[in-house]
N, C-alpha and C positions, 0 to 999 in steps of 0.2 A: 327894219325901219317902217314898211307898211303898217305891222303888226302893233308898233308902236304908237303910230299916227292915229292908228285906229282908237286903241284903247285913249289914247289922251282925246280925240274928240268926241268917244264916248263920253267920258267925264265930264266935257264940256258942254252936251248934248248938242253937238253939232254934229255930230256921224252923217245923219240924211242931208246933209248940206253939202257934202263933197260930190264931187264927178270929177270922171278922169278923161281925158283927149287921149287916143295912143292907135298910133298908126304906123305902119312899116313904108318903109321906101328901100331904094335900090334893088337890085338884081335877087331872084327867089332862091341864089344858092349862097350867097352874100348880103344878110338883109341888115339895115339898120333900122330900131327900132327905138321909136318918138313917144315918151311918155311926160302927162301933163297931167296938174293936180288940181284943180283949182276948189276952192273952199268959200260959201255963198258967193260964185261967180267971180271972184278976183282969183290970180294966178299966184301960188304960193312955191310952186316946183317945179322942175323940168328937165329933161334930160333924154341922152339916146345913148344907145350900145348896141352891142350885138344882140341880146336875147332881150325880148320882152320882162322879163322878171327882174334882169337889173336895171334898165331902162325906168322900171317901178320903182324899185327898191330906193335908187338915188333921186328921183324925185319926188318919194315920200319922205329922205332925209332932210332935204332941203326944206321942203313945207315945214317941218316939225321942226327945223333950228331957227325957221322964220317967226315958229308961231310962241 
């Protein structure tokens, strides 16, 4: 989905308009992991799991079925 999001806001030449929030919380042997997408400053995605990469993953899907 990243990969996806990417390529379609390259098309759109919105690529440099994204940034991502992403931060961990709870316990460093049990961590959940906060990932946020947002595209010229409004929020298009969001999501947490356990690994950072899916934490991405689905909050890069979300943005892209929003956009």
């Amino acid at each position: 989905w990243r990969m996806r999001l990417n390529n379609y806001l390259q098309e759109c030449g919105e690529r440099d308009n994204v940034t991502w929030e992403i931060y961990m919380s709870g316990p460093q042997h049990r961590p959940t992991w906060h990932a946020t997408v947002y595209i010229r400053g409004y929020r298009y995605g969001m999501s947490s799991a356990r690994t950072r990469g899916t934490a991405k993953e689905e909050a890069a899907r979300q943005a892209l079925l929003a956009l």
